[in-house]
N, CA and C atoms as a LAMMPS dump frame, in Angstrom:
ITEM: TIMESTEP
0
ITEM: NUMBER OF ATOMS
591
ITEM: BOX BOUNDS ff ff ff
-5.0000000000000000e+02 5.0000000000000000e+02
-5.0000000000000000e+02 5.0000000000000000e+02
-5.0000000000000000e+02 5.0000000000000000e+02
ITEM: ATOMS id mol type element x y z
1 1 1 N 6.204 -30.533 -12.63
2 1 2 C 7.017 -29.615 -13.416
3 1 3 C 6.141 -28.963 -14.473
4 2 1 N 6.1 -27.72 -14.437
5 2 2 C 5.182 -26.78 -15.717
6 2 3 C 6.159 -26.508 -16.768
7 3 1 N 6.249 -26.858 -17.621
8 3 2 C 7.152 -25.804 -18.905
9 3 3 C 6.133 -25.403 -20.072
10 4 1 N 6.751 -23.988 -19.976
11 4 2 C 5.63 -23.015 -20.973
12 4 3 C 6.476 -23.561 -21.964
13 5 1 N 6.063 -23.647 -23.284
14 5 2 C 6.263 -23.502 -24.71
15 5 3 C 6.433 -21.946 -25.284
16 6 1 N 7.233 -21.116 -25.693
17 6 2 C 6.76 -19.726 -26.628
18 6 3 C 7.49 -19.67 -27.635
19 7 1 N 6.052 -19.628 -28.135
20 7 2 C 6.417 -19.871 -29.993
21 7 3 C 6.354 -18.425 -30.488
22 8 1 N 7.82 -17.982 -31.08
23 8 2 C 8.048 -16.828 -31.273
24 8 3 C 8.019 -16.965 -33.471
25 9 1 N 7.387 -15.761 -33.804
26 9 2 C 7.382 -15.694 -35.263
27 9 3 C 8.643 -14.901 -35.857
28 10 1 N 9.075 -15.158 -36.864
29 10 2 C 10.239 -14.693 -37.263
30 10 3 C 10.12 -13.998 -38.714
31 11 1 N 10.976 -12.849 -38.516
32 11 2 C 10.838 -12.25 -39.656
33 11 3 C 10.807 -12.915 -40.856
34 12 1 N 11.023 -12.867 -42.278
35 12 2 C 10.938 -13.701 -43.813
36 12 3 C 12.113 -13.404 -43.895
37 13 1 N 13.317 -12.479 -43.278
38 13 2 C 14.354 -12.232 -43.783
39 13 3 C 15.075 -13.074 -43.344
40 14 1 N 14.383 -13.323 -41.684
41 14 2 C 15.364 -14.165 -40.89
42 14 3 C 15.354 -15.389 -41.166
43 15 1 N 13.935 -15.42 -41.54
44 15 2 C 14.259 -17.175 -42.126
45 15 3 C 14.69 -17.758 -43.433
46 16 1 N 14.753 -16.597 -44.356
47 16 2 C 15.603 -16.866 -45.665
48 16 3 C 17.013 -16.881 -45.389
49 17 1 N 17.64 -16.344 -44.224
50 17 2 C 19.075 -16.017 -43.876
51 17 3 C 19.548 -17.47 -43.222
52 18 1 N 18.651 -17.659 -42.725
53 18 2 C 18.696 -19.28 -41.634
54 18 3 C 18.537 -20.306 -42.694
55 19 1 N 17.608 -20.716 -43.671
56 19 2 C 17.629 -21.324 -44.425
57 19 3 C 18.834 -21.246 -45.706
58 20 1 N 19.359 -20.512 -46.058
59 20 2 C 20.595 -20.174 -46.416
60 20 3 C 21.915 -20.785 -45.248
61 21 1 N 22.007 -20.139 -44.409
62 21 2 C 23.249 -20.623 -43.828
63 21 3 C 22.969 -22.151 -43.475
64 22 1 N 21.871 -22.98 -43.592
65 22 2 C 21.649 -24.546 -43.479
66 22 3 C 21.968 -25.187 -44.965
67 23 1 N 21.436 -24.233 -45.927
68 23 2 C 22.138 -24.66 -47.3
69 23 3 C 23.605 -24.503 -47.367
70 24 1 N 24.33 -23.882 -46.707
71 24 2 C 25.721 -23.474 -46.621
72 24 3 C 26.494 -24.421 -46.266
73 25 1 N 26.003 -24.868 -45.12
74 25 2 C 25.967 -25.711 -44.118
75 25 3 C 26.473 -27.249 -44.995
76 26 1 N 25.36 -27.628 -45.642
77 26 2 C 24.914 -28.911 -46.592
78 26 3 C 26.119 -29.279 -47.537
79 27 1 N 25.799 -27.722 -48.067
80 27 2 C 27.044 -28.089 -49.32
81 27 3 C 27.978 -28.514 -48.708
82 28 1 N 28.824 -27.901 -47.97
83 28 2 C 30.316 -27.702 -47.326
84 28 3 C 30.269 -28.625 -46.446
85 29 1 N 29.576 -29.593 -46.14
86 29 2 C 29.38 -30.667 -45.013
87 29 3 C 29.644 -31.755 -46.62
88 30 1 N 29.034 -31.878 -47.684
89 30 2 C 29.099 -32.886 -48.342
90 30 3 C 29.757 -32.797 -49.51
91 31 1 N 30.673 -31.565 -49.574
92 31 2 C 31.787 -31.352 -50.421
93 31 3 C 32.269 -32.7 -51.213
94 32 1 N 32.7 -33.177 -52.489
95 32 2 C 33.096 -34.243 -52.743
96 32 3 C 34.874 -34.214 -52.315
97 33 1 N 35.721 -32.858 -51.689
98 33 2 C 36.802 -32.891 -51.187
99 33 3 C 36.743 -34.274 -50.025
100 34 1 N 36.296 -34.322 -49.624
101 34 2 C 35.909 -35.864 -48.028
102 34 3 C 36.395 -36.691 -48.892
103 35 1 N 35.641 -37.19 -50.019
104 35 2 C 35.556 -38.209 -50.477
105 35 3 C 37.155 -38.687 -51.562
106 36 1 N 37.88 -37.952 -51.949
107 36 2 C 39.254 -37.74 -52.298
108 36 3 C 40.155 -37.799 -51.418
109 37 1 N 40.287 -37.317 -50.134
110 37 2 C 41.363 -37.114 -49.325
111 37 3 C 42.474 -38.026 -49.164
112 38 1 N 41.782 -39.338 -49.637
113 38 2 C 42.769 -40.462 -49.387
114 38 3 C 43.891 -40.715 -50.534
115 39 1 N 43.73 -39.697 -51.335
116 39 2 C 44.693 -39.228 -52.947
117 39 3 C 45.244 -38.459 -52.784
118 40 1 N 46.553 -38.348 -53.385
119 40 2 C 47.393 -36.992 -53.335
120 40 3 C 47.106 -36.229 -54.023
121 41 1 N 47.498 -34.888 -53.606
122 41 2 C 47.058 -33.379 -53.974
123 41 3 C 47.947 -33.596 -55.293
124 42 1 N 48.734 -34.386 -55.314
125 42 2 C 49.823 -33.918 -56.55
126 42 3 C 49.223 -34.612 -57.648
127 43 1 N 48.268 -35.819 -57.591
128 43 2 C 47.887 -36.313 -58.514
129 43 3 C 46.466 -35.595 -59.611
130 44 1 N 46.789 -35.632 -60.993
131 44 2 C 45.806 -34.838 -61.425
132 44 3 C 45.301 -35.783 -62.504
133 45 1 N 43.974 -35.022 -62.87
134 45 2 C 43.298 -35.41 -64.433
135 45 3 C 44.187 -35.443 -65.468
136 46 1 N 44.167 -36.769 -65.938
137 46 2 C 45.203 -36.766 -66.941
138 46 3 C 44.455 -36.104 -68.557
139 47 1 N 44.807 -35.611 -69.624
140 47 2 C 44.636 -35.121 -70.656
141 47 3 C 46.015 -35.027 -71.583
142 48 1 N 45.35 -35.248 -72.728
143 48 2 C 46.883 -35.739 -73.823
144 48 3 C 47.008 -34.454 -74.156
145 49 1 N 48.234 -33.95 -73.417
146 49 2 C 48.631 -32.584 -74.017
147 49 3 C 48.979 -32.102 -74.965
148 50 1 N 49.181 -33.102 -76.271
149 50 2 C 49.239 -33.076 -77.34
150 50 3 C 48.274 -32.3 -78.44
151 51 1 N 47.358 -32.274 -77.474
152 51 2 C 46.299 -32.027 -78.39
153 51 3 C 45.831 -30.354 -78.23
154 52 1 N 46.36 -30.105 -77.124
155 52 2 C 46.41 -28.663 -76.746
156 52 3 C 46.894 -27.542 -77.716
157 53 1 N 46.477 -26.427 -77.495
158 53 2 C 46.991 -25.255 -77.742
159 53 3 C 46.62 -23.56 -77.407
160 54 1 N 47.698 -23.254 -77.398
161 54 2 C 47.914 -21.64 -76.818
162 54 3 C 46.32 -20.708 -77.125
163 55 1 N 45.634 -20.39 -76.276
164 55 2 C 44.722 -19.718 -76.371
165 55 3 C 43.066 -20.626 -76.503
166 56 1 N 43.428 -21.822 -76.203
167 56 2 C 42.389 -22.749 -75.991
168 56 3 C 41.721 -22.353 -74.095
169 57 1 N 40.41 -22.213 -74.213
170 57 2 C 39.81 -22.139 -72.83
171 57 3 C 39.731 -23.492 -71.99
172 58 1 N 40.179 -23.872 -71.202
173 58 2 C 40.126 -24.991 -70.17
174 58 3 C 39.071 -24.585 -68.882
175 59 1 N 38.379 -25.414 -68.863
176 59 2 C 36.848 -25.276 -68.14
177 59 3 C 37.482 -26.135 -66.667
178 60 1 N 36.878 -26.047 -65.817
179 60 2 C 37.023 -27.42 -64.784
180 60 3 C 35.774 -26.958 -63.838
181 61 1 N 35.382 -28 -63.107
182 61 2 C 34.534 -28.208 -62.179
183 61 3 C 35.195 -28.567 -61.025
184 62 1 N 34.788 -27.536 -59.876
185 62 2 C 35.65 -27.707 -58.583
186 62 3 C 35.532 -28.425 -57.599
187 63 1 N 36.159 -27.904 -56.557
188 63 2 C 35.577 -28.727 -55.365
189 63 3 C 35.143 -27.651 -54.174
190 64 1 N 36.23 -26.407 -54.53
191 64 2 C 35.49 -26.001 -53.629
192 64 3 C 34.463 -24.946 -52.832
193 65 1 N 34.507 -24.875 -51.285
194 65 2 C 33.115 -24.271 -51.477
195 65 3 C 32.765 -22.897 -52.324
196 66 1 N 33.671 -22.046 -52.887
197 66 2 C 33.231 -21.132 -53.968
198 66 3 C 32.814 -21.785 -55.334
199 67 1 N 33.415 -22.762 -55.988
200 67 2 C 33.027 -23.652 -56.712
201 67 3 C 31.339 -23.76 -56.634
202 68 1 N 31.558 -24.541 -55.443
203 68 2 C 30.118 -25.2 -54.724
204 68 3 C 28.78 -24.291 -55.512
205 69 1 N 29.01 -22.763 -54.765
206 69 2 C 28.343 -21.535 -54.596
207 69 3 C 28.139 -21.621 -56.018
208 70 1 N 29.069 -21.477 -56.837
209 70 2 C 28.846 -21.282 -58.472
210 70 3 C 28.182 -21.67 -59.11
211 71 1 N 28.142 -22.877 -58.725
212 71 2 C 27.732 -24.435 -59.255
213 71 3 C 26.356 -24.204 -58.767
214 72 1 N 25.721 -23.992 -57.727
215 72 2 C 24.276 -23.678 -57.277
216 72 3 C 23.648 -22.414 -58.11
217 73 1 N 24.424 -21.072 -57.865
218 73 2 C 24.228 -20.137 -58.918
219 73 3 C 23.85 -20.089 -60.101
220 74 1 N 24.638 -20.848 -60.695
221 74 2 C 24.446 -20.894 -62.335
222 74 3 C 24.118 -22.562 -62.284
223 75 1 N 22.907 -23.26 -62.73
224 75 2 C 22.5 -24.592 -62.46
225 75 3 C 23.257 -24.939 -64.111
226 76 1 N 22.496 -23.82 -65.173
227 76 2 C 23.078 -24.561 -66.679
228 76 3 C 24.601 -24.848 -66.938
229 77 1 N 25.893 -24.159 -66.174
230 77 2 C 27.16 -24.817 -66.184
231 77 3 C 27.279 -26.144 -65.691
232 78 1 N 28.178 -26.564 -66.712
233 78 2 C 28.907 -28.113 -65.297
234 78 3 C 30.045 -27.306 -65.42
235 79 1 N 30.305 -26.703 -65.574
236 79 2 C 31.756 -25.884 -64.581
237 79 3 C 31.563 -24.843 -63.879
238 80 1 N 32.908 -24.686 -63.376
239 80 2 C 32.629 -23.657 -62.005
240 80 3 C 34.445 -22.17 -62.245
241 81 1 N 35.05 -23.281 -63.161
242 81 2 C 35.948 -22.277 -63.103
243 81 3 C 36.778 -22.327 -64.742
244 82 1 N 37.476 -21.38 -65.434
245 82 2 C 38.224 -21.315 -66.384
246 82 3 C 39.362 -20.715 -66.515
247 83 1 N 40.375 -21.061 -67.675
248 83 2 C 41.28 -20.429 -67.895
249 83 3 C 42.207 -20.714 -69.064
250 84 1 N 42.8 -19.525 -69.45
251 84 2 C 43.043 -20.017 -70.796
252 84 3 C 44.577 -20.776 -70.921
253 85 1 N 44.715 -21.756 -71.604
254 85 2 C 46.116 -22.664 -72.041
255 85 3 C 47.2 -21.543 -72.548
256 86 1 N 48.431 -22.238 -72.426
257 86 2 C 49.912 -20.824 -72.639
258 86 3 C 50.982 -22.419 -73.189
259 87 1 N 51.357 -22.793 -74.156
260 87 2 C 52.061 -23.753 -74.126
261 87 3 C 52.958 -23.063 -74.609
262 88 1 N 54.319 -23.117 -73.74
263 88 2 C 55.836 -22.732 -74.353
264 88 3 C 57.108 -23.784 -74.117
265 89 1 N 57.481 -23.977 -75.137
266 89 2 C 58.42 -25.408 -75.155
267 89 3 C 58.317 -26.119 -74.804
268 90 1 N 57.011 -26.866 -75.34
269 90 2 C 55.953 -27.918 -75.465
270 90 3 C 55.547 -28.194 -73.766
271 91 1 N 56.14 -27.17 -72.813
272 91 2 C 55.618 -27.054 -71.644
273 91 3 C 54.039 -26.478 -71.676
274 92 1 N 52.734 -27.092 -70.792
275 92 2 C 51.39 -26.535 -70.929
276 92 3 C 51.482 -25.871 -69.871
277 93 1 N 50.656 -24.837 -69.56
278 93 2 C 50.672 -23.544 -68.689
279 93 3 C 49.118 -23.546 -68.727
280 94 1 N 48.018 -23.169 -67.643
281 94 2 C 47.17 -22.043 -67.838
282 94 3 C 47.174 -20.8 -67.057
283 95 1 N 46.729 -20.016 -67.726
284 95 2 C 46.772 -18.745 -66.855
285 95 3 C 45.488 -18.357 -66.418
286 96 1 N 45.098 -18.114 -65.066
287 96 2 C 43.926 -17.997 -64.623
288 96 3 C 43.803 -17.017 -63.687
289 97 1 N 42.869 -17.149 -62.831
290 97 2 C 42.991 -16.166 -61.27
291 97 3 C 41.756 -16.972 -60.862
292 98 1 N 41.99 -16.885 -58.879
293 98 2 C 40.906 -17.618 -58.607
294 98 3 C 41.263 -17.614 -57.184
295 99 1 N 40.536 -17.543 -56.52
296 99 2 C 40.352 -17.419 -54.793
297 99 3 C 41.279 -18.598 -54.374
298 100 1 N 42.115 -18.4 -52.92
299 100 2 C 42.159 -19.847 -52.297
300 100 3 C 42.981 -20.486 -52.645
301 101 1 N 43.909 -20.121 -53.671
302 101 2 C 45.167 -21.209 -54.233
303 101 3 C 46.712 -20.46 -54.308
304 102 1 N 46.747 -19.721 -53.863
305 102 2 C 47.642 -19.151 -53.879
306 102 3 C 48.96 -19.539 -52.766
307 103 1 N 50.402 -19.623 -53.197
308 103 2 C 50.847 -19.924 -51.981
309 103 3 C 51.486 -18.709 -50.865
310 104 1 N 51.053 -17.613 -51.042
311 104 2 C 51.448 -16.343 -50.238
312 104 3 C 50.397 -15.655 -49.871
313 105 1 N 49.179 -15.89 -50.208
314 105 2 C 47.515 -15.66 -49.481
315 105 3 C 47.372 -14.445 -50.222
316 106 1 N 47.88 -14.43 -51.15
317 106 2 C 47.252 -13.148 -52.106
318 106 3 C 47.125 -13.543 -53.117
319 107 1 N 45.436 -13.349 -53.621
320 107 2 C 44.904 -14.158 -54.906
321 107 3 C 45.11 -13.144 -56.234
322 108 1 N 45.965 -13.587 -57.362
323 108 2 C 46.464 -12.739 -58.397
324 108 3 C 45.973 -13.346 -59.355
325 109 1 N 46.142 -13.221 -60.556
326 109 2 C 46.229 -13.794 -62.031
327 109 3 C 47.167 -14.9 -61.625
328 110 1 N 47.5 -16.067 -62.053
329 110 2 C 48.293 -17.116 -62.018
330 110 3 C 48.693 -17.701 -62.976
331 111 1 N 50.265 -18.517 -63.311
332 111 2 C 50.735 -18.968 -64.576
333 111 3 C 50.933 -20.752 -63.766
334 112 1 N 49.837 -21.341 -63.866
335 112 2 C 50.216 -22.538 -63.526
336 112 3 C 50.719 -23.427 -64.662
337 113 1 N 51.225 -24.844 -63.962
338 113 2 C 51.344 -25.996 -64.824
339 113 3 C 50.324 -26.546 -65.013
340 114 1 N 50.039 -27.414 -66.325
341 114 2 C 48.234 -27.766 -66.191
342 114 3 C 48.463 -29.004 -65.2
343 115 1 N 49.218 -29.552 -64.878
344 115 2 C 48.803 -30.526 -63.547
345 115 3 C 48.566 -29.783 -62.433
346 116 1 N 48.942 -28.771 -62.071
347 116 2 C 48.536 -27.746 -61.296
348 116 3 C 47.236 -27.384 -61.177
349 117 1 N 46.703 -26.741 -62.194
350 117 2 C 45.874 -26.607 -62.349
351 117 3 C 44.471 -27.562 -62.705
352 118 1 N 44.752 -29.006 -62.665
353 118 2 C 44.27 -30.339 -63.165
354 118 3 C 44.079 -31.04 -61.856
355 119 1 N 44.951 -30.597 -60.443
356 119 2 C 45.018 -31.369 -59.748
357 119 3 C 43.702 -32.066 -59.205
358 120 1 N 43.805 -33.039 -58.073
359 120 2 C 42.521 -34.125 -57.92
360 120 3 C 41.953 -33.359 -56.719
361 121 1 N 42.193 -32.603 -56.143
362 121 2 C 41.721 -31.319 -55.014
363 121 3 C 41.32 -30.166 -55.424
364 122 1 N 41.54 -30.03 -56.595
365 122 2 C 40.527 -29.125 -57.537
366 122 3 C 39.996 -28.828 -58.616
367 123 1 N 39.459 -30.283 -58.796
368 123 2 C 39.17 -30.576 -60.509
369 123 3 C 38.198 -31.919 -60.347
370 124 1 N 37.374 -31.868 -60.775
371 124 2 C 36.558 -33.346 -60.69
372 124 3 C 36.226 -33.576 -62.179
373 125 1 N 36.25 -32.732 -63.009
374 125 2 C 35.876 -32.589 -64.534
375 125 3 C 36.319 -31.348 -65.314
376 126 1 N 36.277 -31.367 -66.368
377 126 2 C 36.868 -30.624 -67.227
378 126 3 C 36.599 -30.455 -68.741
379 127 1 N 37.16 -29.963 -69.231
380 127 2 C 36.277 -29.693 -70.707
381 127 3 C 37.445 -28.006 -71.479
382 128 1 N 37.616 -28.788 -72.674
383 128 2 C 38.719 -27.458 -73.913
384 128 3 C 37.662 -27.292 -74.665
385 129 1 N 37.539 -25.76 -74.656
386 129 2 C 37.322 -25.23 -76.173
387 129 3 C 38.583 -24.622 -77.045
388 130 1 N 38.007 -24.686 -77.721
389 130 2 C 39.239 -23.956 -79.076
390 130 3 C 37.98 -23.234 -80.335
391 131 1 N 38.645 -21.931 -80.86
392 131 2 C 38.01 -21.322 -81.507
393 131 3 C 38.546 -21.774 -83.005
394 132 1 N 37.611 -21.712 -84.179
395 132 2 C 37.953 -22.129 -85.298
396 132 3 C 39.192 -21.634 -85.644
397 133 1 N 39.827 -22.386 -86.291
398 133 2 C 41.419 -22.533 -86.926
399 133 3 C 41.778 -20.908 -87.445
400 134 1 N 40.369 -20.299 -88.269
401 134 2 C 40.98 -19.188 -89.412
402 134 3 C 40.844 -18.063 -87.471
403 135 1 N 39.897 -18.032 -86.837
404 135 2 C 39.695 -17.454 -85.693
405 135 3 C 40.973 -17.565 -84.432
406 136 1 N 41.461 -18.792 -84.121
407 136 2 C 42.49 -19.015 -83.421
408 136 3 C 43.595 -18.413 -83.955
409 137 1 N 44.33 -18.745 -85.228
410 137 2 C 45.411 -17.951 -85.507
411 137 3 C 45.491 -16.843 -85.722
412 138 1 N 44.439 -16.3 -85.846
413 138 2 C 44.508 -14.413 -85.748
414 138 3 C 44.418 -14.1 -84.327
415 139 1 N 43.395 -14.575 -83.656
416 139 2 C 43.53 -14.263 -82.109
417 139 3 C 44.53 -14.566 -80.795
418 140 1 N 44.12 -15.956 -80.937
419 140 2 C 44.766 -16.713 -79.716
420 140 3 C 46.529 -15.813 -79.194
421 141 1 N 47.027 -16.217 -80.196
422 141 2 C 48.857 -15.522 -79.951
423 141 3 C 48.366 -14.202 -78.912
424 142 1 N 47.791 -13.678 -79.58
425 142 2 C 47.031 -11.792 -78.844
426 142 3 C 46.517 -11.815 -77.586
427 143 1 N 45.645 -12.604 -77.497
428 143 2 C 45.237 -12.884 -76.547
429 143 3 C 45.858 -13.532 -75.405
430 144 1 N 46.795 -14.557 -75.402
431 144 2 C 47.954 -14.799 -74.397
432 144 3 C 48.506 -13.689 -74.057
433 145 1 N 49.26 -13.192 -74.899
434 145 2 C 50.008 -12.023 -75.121
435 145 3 C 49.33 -10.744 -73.796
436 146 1 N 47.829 -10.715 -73.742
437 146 2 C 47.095 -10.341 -72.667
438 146 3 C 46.78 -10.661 -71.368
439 147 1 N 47.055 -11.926 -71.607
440 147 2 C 46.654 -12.815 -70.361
441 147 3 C 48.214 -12.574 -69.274
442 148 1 N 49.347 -12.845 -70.181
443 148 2 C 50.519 -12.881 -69.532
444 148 3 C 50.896 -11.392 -69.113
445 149 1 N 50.331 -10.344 -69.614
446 149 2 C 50.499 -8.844 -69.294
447 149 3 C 49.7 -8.739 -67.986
448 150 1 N 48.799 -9.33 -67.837
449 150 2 C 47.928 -9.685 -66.602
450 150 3 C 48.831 -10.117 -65.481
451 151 1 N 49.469 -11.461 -65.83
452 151 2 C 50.01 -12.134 -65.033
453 151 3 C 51.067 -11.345 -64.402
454 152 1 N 52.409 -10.594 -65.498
455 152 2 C 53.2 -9.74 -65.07
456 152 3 C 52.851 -8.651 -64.299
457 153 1 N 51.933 -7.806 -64.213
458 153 2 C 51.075 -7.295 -63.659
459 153 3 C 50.869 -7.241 -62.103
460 154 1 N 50.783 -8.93 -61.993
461 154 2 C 50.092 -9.523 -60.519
462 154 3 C 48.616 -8.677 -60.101
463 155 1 N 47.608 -8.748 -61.475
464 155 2 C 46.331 -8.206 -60.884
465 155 3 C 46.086 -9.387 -59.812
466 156 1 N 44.892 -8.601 -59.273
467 156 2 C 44.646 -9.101 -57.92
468 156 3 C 43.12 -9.902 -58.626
469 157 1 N 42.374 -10.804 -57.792
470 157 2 C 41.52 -11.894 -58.135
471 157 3 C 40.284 -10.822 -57.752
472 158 1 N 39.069 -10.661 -58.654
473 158 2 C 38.14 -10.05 -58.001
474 158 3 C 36.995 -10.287 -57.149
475 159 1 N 36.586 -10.501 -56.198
476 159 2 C 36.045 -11.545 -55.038
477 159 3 C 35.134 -11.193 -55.188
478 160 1 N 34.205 -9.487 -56.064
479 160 2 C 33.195 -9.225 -56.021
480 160 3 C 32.848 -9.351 -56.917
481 161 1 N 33.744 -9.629 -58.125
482 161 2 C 32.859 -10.041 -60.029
483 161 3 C 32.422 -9.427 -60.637
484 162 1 N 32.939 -7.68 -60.433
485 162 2 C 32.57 -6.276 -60.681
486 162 3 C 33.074 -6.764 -62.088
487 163 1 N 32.377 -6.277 -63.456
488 163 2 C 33.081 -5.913 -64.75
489 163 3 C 33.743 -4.161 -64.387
490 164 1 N 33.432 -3.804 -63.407
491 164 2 C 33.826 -2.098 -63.729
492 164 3 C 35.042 -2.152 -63.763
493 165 1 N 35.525 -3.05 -62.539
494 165 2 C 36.533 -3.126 -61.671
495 165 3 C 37.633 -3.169 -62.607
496 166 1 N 39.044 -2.072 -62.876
497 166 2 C 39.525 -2.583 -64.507
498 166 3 C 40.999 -2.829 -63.458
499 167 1 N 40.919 -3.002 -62.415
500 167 2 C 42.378 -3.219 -61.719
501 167 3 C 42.432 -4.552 -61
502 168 1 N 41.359 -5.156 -60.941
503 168 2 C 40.794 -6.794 -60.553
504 168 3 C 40.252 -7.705 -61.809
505 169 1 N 40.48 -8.967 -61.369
506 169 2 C 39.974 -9.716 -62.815
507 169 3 C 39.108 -10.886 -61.995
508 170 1 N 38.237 -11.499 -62.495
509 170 2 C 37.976 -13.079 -61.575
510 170 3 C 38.198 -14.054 -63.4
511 171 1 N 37.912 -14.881 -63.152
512 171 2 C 38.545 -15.914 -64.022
513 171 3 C 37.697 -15.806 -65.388
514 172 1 N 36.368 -16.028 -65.39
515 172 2 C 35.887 -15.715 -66.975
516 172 3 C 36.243 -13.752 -67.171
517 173 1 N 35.834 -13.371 -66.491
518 173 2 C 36.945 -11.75 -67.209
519 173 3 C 37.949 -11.892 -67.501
520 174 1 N 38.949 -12.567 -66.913
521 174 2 C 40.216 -12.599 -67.22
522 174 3 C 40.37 -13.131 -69.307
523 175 1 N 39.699 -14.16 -68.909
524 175 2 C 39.404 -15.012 -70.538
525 175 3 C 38.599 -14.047 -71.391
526 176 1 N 37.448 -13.733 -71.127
527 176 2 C 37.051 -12.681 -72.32
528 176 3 C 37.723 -11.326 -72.148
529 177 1 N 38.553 -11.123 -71.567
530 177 2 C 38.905 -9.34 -71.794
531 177 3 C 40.523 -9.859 -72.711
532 178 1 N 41.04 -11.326 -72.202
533 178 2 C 41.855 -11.148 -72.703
534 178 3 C 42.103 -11.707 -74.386
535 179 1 N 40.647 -11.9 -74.768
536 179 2 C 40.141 -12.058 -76.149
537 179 3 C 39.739 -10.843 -76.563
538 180 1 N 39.092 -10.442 -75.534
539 180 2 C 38.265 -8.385 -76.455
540 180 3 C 39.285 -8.016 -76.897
541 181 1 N 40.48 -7.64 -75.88
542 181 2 C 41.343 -6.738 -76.313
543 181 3 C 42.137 -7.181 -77.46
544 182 1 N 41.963 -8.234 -77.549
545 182 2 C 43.087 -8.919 -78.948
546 182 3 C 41.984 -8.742 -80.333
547 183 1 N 40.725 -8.514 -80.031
548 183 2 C 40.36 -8.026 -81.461
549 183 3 C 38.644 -8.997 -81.502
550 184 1 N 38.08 -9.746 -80.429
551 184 2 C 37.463 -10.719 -80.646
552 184 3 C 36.389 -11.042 -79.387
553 185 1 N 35.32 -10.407 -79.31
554 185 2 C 34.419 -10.542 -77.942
555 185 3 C 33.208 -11.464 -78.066
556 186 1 N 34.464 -12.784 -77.282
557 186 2 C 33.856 -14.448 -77.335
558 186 3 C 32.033 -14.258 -77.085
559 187 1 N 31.777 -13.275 -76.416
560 187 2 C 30.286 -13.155 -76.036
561 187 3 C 29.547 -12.387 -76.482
562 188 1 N 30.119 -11.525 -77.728
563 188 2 C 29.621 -10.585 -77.867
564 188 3 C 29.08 -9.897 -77.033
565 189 1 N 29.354 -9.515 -75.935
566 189 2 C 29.215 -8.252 -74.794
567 189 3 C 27.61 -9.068 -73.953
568 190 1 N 27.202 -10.085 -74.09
569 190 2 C 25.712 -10.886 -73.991
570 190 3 C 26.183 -11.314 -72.356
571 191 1 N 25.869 -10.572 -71.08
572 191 2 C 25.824 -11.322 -69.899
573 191 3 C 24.667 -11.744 -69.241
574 192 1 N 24.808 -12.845 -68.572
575 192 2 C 23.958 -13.676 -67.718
576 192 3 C 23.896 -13.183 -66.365
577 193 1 N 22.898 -12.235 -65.839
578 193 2 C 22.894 -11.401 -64.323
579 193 3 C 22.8 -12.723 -63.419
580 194 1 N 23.806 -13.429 -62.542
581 194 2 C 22.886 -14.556 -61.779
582 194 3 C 23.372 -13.874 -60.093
583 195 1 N 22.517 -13.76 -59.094
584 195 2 C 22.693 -13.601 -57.992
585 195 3 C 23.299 -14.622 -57.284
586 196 1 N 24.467 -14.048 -56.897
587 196 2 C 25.683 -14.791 -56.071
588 196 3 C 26.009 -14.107 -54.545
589 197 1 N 25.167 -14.558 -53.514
590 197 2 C 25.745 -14.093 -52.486
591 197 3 C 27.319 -13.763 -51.978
């Protein structure tokens, strides 16, 4: 039996594209979702809601593979997603937007419950900021006040992370525009360019 060998060379594009879809591959093969499954979706990160309040940013670290992507993207976060707290009659709310969670397959701005939003299928960690006291009570109220004009709204989730885009939001736009416009730009306009396939 003869068998030729032909060793063919490959473009740099093709093998950055191949080496990519094997990193793709990796993540989403070793997702920490596997390792949860045996927990209910309904069960979440507990946090003393007591301590909460209206216009506080809620951070979380996801599970999934857009998470994942984020989380590789930007190495200096341990989070992957945000949104800001809405507490009304001592009920907690956040309002966010975000790929993939929706129950009618159209990704909008969202008014969840924070166990909702806490749950153990999409939350592995977490983390509140709150802006100083004399800063929060001039802002925060305003800034809900934005977030929920959003929500009424039903903007749509932005999948491409355009700032132009003023009819789409993805989740940190949603949080700083809905601080700019109340009088207060958490970043002073300072962005981080990171390439996100």
């Amino acid at each position: 039996l003869n068998v030729q060998l032909k060793v063919k060379s490959l473009p740099i594009k093709q093998v950055i594209k191949i080496l990519f879809l094997v990193l793709i591959t990796i993540v989403f093969t070793f997702s920490p979702v596997s390792s949860k499954s045996y927990k209910s979706a309904n069960e979440s990160i507990k946090i003393d809601k007591s301590i909460l309040r209206s216009g506080d940013l809620i951070f979380r670290k996801g599970l999934s593979f857009i998470s994942n992507m984020i989380m590789l993207a930007d190495k200096r976060s341990k989070y992957s997603h945000v949104g800001l707290i809405y507490v009304k009659n001592s009920e907690v709310y956040v309002i966010h937007t975000t790929p993939d969670e929706s129950d009618d397959g159209i990704d909008r701005v969202k008014l969840d419950r924070l166990e909702e939003y806490l749950r153990i299928d999409r939350a592995t960690a977490i983390a509140v900021y709150r802006l100083q006291d004399s800063l929060r009570v001039l802002y925060a109220e305003c800034s809900i006040k934005n977030a929920l004009e959003y929500f009424d709204n039903k903007i749509l989730f932005d999948a491409s992370l355009d700032l132009t885009e003023s009819q789409k939001l993805y989740c940190t736009e949603l949080v700083w525009k809905a601080y700019k416009n109340s009088g207060i730009d958490l970043i002073s306009s300072k962005f981080d360019n990171l390439k996100i396939p």
